[in-house]
N, C-alpha and C positions, 0 to 999 in steps of 0.2 A: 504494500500500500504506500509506504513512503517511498517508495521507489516510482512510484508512478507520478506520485506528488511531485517530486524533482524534475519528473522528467517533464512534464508540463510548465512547468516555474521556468526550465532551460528554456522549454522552444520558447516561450513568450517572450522570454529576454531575447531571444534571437529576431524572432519578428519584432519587436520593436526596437532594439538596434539597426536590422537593416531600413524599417521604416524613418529613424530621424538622419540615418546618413544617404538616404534618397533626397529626403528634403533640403539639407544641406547640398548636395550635390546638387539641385536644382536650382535653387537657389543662388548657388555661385554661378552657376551655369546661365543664366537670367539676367546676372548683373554684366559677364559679361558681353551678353546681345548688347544689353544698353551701352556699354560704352562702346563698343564697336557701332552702335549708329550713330551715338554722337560722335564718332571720329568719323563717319562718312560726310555726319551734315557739314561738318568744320570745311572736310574740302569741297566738298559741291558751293559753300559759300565763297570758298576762295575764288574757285571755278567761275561764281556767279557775277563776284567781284571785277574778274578781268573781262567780263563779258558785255557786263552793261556798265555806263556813264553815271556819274553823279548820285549813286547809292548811298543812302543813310543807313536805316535798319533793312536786316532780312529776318522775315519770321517765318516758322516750319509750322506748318496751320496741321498736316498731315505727311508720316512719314508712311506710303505705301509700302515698303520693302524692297528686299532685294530681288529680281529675276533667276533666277539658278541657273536658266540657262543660258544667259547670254552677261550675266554677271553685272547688269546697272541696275540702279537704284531710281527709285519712281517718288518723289517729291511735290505735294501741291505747297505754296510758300505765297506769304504776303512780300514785296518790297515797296519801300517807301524811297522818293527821292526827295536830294538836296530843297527842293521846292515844295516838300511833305505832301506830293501827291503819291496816290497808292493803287496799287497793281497786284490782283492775286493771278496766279497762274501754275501749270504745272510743269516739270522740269523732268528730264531724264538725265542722271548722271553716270557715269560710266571713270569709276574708279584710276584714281591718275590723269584724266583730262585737264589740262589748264584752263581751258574756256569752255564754257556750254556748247555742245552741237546740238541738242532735243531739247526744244522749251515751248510751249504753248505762247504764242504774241495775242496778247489783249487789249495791250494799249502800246502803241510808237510811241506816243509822248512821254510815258516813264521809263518802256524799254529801248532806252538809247544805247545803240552798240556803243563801245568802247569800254572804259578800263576804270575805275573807280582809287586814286590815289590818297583820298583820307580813307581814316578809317568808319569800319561798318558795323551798326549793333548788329547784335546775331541772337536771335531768340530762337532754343531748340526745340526741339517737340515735346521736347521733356518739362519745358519751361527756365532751363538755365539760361543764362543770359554771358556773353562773351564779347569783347570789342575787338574785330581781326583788323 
């Protein structure tokens, strides 16, 4: 009888040991998706940076994900220009790119090609906030 007693008391210890170091492992695992998308949005702002003129803030309204198969990242994003007019739109990034090739045009008059030499607030999807 006490033999059985233990041996129940064992497995429980064992299902719940493997059960908090699932959680644990998820958990890390989770944290870090998150910082791997906040290192994507960082460069696609860069990216967005050299792409359009006279950029103040870029905000990440929506972080779609990555493509698997063709390995870019799918972004809808507010920017605001020097002039505090504002522009939502969606963006294809493609990891290592300097400048945007994939961007939905909504407006010419805020999406001005060229290169943005001050610096740009950057609001992530996460809600952290960074001046590049």
């Amino acid at each position: 009888m006490k033999k059985k007693k233990w041996w129940l008391i064992e497995v429980a210890v064992i299902i719940l040991s493997l059960g908090i170091g699932g959680k644990f492992y998820m958990d890390k695992r989770e944290e870090e998706k998150k910082k791997e998308q906040i290192k994507v949005e960082r460069m696609a702002s860069l990216a967005l940076k050299n792409t359009f003129e006279n950029v103040e803030k870029i905000e990440f309204d929506e972080n779609q994900g990555k493509n698997s198969m063709t390995g870019s990242y799918r972004f809808i994003l507010t920017i605001t220009n020097m002039q505090k007019e504002t522009c939502s739109f969606d963006i294809i990034y493609v990891a290592g790119e300097k400048k945007l090739e994939n961007y939905g045009v909504e407006d010419r008059n805020v999406q001005k090609k060229g290169s943005t030499l001050e610096s740009v607030n950057v609001i992530y999807s996460n809600g952290e906030e960074d001046v590049l």
